[in-house]
MARBA-3410 file (N, C-alpha, C, O; in Angstrom, 1 decimal):
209
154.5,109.6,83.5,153.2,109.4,83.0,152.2,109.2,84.1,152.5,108.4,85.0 ~ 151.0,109.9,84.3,150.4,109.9,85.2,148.8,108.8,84.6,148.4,108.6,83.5 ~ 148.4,108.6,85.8,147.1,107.4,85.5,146.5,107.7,84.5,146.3,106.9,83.7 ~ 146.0,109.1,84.5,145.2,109.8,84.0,145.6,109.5,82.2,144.8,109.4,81.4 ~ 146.7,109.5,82.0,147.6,109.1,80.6,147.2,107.5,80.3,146.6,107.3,79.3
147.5,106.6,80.9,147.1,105.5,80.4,145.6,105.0,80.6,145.3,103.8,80.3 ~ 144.7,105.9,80.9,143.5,105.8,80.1,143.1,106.0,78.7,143.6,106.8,78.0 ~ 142.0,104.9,78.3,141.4,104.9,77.0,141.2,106.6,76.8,140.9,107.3,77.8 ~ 141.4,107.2,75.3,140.5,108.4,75.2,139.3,108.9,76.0,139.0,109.8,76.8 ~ 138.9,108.1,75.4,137.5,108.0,75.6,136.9,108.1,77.3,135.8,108.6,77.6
137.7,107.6,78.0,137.4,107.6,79.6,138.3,108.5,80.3,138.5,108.5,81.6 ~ 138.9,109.5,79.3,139.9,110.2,79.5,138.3,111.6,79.7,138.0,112.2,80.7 ~ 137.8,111.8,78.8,136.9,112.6,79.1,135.7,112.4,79.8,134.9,113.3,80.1 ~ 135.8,111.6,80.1,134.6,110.7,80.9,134.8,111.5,82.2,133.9,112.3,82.6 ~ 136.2,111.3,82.8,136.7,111.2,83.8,136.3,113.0,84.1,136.0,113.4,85.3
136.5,114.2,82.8,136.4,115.4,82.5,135.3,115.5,82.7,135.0,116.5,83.3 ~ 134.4,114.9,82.5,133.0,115.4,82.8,132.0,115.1,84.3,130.9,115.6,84.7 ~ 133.0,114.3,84.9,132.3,113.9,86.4,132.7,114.8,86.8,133.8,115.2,86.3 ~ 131.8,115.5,88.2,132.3,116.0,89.3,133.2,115.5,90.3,133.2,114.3,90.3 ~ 133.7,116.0,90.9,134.3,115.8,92.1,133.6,115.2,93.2,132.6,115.8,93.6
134.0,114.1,93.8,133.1,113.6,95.1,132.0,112.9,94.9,131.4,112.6,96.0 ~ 131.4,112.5,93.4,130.3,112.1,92.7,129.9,110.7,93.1,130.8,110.0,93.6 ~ 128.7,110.2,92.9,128.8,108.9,93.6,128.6,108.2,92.3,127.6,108.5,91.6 ~ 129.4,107.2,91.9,129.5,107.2,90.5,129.4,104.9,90.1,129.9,104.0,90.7 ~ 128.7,104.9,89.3,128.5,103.3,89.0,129.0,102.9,87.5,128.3,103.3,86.6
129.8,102.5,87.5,130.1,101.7,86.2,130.5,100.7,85.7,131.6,100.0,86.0 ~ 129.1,100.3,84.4,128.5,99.5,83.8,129.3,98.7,83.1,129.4,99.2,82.0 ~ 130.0,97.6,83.1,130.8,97.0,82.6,132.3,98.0,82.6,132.7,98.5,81.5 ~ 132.8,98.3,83.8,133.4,98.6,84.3,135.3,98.0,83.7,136.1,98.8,83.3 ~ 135.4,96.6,83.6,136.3,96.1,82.9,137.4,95.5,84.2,137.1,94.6,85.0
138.4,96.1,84.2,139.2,95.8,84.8,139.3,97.1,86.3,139.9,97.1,87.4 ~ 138.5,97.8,85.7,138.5,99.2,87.4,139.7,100.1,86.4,140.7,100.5,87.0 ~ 139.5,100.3,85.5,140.8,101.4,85.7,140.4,103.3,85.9,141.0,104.2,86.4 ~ 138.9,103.2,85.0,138.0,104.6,85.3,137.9,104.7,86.6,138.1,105.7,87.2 ~ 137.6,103.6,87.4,137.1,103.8,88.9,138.5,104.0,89.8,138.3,104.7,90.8
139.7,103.5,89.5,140.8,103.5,90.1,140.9,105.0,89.9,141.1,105.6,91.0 ~ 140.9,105.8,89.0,140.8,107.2,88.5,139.9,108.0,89.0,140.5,109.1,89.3 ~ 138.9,107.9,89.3,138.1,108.8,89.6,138.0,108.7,90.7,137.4,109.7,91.2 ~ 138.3,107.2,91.8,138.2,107.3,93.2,139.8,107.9,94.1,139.9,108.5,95.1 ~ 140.8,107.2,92.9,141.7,108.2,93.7,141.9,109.8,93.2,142.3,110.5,94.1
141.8,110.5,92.0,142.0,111.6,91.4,141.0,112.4,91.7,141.3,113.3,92.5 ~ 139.9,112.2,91.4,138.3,112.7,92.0,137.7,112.5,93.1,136.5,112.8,93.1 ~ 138.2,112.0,94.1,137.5,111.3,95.3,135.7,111.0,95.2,134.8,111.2,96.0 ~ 135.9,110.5,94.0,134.8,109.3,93.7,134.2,108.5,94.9,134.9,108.5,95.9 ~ 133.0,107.9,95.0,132.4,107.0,95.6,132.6,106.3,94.4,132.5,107.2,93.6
132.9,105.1,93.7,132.7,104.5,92.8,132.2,103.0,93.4,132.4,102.7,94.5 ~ 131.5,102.2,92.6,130.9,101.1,92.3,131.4,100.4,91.0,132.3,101.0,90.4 ~ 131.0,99.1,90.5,131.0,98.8,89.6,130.6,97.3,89.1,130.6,96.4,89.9 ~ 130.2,97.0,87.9,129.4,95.5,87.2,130.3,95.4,86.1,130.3,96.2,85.1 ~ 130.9,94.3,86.2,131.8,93.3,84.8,131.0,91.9,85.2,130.5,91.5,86.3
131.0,91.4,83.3,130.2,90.1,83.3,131.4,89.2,83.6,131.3,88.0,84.1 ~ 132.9,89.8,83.3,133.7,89.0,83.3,134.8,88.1,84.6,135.8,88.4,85.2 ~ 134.2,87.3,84.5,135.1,86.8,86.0,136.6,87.4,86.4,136.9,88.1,87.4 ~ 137.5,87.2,85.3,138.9,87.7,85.4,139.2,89.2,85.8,140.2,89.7,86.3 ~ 138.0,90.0,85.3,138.5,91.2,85.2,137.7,92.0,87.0,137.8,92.9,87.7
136.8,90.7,86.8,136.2,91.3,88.4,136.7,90.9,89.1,136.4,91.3,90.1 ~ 138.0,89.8,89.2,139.0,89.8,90.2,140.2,90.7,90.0,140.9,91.0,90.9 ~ 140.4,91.1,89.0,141.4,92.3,88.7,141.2,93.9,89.8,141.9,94.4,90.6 ~ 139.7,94.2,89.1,139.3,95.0,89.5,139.5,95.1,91.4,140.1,95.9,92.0 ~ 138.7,94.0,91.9,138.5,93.6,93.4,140.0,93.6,93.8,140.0,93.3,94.9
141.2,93.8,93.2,142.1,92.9,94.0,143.2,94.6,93.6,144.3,94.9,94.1 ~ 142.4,95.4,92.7,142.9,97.2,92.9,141.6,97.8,94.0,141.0,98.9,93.8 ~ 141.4,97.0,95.1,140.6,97.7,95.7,139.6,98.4,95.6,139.3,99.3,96.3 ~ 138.8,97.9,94.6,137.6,98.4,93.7,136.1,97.5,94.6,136.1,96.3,94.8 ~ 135.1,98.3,94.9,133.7,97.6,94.8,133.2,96.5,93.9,132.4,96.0,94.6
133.2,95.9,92.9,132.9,95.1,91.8,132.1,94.4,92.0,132.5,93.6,92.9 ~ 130.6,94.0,91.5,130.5,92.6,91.3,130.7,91.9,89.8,131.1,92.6,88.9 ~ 130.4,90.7,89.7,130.1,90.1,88.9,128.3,89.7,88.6,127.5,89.1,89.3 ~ 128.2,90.4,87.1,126.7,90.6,87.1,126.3,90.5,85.6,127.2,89.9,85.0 ~ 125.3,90.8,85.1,125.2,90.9,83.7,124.1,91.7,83.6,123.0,91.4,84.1
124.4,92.9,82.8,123.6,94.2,82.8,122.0,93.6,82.0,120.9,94.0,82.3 ~ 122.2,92.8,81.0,120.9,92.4,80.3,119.8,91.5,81.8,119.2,90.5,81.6 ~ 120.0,92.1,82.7,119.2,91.0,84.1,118.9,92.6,84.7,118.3,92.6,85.7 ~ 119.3,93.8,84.2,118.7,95.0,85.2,119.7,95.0,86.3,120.6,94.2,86.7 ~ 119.5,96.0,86.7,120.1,97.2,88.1,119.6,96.7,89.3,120.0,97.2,90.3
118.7,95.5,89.3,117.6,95.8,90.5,118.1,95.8,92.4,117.5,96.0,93.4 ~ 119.2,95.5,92.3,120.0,95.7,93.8,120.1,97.0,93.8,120.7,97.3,94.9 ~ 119.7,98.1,93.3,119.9,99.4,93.5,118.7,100.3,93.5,117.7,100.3,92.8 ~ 118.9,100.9,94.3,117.2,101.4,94.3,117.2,103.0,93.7,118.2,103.6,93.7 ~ 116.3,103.2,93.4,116.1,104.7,92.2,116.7,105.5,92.7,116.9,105.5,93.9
117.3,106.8,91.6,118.6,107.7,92.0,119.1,107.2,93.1,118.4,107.5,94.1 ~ 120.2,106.5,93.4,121.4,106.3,94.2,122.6,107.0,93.6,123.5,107.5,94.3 ~ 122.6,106.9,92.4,123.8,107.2,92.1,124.1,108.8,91.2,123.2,108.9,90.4 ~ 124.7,109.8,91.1,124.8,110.6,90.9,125.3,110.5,88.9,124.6,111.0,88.0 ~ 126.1,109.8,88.7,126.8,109.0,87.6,126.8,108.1,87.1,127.6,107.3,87.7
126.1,107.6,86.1,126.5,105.8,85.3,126.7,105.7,84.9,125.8,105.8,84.1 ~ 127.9,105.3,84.3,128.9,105.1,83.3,128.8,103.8,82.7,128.7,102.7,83.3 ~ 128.8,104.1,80.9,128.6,103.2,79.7,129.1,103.1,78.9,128.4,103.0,77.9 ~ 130.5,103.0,78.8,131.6,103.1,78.1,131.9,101.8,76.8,132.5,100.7,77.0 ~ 131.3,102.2,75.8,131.9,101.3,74.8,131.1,100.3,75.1,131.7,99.3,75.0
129.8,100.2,75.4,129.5,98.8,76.3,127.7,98.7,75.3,127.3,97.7,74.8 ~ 127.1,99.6,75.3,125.6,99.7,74.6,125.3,98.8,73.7,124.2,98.1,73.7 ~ 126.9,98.7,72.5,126.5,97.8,71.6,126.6,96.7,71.9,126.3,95.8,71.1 ~ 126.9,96.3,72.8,127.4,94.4,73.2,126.1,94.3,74.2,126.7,94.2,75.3 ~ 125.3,94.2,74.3,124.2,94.2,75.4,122.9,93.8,74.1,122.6,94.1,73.0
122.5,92.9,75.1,121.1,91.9,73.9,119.4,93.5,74.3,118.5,93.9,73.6 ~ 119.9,93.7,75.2,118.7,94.9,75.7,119.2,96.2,76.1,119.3,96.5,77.3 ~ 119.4,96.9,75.0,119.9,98.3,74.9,119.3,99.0,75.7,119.6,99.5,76.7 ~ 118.0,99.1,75.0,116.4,100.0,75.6,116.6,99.7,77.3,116.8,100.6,78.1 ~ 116.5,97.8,77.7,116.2,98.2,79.0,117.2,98.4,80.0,117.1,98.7,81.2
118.6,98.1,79.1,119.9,99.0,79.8,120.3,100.5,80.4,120.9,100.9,81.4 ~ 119.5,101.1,79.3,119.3,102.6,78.9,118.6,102.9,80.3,118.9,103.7,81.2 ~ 117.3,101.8,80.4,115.8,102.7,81.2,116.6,102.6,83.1,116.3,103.3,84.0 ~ 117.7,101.4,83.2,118.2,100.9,84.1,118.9,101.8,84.8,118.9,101.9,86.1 ~ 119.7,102.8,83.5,120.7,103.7,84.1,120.0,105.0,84.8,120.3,105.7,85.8
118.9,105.2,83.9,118.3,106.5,83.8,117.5,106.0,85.4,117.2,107.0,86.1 ~ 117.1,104.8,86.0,116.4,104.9,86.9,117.3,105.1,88.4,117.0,105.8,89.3 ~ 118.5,104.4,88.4,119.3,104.4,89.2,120.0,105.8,89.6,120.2,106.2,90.7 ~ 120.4,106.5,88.3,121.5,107.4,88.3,120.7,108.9,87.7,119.9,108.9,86.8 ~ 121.1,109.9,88.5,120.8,110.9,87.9,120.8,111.5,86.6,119.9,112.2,86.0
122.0,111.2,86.2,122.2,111.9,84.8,123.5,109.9,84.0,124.0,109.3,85.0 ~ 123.7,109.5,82.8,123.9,108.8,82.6,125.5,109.4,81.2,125.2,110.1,80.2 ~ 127.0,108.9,81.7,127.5,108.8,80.3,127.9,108.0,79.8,128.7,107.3,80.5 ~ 127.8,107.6,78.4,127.8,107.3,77.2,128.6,107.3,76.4,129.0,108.5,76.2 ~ 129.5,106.1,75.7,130.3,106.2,74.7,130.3,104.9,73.8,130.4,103.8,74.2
130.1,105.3,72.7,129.6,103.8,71.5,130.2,104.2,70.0,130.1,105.4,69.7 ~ 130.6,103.5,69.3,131.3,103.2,67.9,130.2,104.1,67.5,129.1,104.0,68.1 ~ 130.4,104.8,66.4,129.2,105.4,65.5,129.5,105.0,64.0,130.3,105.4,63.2 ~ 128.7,104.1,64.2,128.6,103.3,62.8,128.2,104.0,61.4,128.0,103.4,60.3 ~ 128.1,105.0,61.6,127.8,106.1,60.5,128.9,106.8,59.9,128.8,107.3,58.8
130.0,106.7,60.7,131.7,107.2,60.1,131.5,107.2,58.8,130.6,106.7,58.3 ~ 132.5,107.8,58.2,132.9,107.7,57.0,133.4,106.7,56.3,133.1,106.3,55.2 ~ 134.3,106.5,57.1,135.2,105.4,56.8,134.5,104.1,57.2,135.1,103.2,56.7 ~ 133.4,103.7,58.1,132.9,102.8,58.2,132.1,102.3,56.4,132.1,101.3,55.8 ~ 131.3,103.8,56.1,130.4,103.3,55.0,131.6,103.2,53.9,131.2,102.3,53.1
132.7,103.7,53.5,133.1,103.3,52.5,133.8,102.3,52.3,134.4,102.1,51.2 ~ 134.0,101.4,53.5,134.4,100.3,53.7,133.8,99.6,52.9,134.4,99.2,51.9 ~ 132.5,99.3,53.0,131.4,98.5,53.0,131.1,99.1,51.4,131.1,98.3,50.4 ~ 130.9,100.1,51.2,130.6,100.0,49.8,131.7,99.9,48.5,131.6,99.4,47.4 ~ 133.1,100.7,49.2,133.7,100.1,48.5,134.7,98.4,48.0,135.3,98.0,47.0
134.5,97.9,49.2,135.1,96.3,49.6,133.9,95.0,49.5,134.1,93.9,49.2 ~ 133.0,95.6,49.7,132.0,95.0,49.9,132.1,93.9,51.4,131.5,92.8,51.4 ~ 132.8,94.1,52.2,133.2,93.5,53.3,132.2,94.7,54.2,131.5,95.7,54.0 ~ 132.6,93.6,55.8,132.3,94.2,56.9,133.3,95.0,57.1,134.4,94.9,56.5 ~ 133.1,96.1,58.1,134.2,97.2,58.2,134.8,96.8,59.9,134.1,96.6,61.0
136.4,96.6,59.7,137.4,96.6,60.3,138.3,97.7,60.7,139.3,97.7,60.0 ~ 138.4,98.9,61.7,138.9,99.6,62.3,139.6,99.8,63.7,139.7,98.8,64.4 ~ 140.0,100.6,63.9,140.4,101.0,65.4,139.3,101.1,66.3,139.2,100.4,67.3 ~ 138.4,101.9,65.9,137.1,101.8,66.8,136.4,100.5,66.8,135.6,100.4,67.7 ~ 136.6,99.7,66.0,135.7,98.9,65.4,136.9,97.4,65.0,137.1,97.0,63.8
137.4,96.9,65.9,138.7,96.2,65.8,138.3,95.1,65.5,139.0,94.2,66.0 ~ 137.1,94.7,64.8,136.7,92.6,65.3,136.2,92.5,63.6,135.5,93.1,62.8 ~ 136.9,91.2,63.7,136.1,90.7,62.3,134.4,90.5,62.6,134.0,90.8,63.7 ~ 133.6,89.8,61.7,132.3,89.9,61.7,132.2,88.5,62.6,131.1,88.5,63.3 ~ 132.6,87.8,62.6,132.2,86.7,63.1,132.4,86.5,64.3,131.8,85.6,64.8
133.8,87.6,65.3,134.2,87.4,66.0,133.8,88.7,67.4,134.0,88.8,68.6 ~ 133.2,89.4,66.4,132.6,90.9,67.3,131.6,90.5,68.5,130.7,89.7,68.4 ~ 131.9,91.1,69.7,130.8,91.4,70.5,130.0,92.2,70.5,129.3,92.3,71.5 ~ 129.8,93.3,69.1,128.9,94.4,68.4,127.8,93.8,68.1,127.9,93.2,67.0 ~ 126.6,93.8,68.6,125.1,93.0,68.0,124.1,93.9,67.7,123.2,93.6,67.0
124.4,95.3,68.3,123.8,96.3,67.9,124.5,97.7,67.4,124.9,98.7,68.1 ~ 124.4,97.4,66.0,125.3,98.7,65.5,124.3,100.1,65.5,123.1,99.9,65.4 ~ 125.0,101.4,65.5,124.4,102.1,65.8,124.9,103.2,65.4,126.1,103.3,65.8 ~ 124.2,104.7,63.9,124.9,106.0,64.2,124.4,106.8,65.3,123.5,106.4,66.0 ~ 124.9,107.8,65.5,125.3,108.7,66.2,123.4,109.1,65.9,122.6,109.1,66.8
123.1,109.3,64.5,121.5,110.0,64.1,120.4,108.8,64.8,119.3,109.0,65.3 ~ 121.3,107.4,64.5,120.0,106.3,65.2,119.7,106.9,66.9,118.7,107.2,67.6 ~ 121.3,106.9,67.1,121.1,107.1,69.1,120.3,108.2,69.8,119.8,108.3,70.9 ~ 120.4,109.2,68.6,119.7,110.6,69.4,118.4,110.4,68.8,117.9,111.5,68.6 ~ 117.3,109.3,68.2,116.2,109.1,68.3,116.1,107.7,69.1,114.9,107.3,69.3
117.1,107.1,69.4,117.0,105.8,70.7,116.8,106.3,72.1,116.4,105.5,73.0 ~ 117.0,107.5,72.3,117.2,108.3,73.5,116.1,108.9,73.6,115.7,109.0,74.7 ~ 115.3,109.5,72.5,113.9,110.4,73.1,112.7,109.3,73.2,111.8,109.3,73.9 ~ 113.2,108.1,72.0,112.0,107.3,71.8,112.2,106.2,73.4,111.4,105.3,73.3 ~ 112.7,106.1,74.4,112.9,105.7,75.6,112.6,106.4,76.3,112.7,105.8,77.4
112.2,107.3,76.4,112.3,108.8,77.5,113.4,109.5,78.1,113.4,109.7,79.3 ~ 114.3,109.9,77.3,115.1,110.5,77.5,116.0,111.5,77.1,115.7,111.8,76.0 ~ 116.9,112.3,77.6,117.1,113.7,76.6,118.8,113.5,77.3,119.4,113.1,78.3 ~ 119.1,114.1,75.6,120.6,114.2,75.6,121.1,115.6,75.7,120.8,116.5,74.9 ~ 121.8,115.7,76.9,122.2,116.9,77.6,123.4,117.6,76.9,123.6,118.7,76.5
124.1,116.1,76.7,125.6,117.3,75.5,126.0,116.1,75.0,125.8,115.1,75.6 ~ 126.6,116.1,73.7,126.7,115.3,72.7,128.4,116.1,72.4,128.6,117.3,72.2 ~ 129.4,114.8,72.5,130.5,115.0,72.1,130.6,114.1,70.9,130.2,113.0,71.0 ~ 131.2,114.6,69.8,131.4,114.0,68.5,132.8,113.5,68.1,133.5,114.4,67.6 ~ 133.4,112.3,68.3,134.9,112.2,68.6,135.4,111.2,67.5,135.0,110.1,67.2
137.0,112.3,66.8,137.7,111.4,66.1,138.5,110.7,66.7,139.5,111.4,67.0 ~ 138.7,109.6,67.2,139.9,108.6,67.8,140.8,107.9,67.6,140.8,106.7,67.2 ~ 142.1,109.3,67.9,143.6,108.6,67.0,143.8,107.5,68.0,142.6,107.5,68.3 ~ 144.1,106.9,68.4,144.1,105.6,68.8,143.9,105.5,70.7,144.3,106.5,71.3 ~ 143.5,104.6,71.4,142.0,104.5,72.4,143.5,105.2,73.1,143.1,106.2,73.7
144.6,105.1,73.2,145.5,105.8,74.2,146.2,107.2,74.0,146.7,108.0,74.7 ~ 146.0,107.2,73.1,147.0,109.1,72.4,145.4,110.7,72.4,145.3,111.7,73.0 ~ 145.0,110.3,71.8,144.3,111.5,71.2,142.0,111.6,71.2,141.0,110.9,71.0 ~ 142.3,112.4,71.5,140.4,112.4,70.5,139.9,113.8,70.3,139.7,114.7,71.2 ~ 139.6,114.0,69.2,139.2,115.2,69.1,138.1,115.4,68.5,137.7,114.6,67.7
137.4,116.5,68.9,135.8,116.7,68.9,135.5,117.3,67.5,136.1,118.3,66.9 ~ 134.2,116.2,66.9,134.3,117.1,65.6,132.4,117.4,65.7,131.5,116.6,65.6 ~ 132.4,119.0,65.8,131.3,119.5,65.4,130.7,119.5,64.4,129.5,119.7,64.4 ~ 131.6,119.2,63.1,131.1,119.7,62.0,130.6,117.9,61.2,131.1,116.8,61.1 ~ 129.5,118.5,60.7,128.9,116.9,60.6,129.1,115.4,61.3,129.6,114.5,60.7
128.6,115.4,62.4,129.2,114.8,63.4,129.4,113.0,62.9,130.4,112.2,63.0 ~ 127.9,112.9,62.5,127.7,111.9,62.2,128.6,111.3,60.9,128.2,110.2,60.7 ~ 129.4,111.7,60.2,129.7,111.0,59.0,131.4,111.5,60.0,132.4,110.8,59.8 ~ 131.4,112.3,60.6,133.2,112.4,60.6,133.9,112.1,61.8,135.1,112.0,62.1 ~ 132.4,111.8,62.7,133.0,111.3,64.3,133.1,109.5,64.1,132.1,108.9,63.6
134.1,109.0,64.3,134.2,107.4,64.7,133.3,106.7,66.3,132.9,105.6,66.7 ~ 133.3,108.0,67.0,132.8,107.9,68.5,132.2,108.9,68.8,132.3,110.0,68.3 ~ 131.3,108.4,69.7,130.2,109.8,70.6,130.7,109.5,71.6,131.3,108.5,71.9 ~ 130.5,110.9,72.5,130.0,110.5,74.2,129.2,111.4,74.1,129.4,112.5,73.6 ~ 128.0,110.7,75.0,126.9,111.4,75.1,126.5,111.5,76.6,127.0,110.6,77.3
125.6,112.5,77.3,125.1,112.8,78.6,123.5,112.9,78.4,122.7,113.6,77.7 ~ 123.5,111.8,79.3,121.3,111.8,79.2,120.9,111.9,80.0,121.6,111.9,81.0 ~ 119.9,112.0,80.1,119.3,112.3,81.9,117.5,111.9,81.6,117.0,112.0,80.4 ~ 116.8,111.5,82.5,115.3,111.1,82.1,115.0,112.1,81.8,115.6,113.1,82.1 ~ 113.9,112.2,80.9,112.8,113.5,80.2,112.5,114.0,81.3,112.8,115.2,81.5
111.6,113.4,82.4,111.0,114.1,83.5,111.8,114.5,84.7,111.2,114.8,85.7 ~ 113.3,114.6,84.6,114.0,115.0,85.9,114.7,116.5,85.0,114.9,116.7,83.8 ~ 114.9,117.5,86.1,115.4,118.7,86.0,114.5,119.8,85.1,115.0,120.9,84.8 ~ 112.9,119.6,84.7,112.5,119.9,83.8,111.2,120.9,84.5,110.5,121.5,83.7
END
């Protein structure tokens, strides 16, 4: 089994979409395991910000850059395009300031990717209308009381969260996720009601234009 296998899905394509040699930052980063990936597989520059003390010594102690930070306080140790890559995995919805998250990445990093629960699933709404409960899933694994989710979001909210910030979405992956370690597959066809997950690529309105 190679590294690249015991990645989440989801940072399994992540990893697909960086270039080689890229100078790459990522946003609640966790324990380093994307960065351990892409700096040894990709010869990455990588960086990285977890709010969480344990996991920023995890990370630090696989020889990772890391600090300890909290993205709702801004980027501001980094000064405009440094980074080629910013990575935001699963992390949008647990942040009190999405918007000035969003404006953070787009200033630092050239182009920005993206991956968040799309609360528009199918199976999310028929949860809810048929149980009359909150919806509990794989993507979406926390009871209501216990979630770090404060901003739920479909897939149709995010691609008017992205222009109404100043920003444009470069490619829009639409993903069913058999579970965060086996599988994900891209669903084109109504994205929004059949994808459980996006990953999305943004870049500011005014750069490359």
């Amino acid at each position: 089994m190679t590294a690249a296998d015991l990645l989440r899905a989801d940072l399994r394509l992540i990893t697909d979409i960086i270039p080689v040699g890229s100078r790459v930052l990522d946003l609640g980063c966790g324990d380093g395991s994307l960065m351990v990936h892409l700096r040894d597989e990709k010869e990455c520059e990588v960086r990285g910000i977890e709010i969480l003390p344990d996991r920023v010594a995890t990370a630090i102690g696989r020889g990772l850059s890391v600090v300890q930070g909290d993205l709702d306080e801004g980027l501001g140790a980094f000064p405009d395009q440094l980074f080629d890559v910013v990575v935001l995995s699963q992390t949008l919805q647990v942040v009190r300031r999405p918007a000035f998250v969003l404006g953070e990445m787009l200033r630092v990093g050239r182009i920005g990717v993206l991956t968040f629960p799309n609360f528009g699933y199918w199976r999310i709404r028929g949860y809810l209308a048929l149980r009359g409960r909150m919806p509990v899933s794989k993507a979406i694994p926390y009871t209501w009381y216990d979630t770090p989710n404060i901003h739920h979001t479909t897939l149709k909210d995010f691609r008017d969260f992205v222009v109404a910030k100043g920003g444009v979405i470069e490619r829009e992956i639409p993903l069913r996720v058999s579970g965060w370690s086996k599988d994900a597959r891209p669903r084109h066809t109504l994205p929004n009601l059949l994808a459980d997950t996006v990953l999305a690529v943004v870049r500011a309105a005014d750069v490359g234009e």
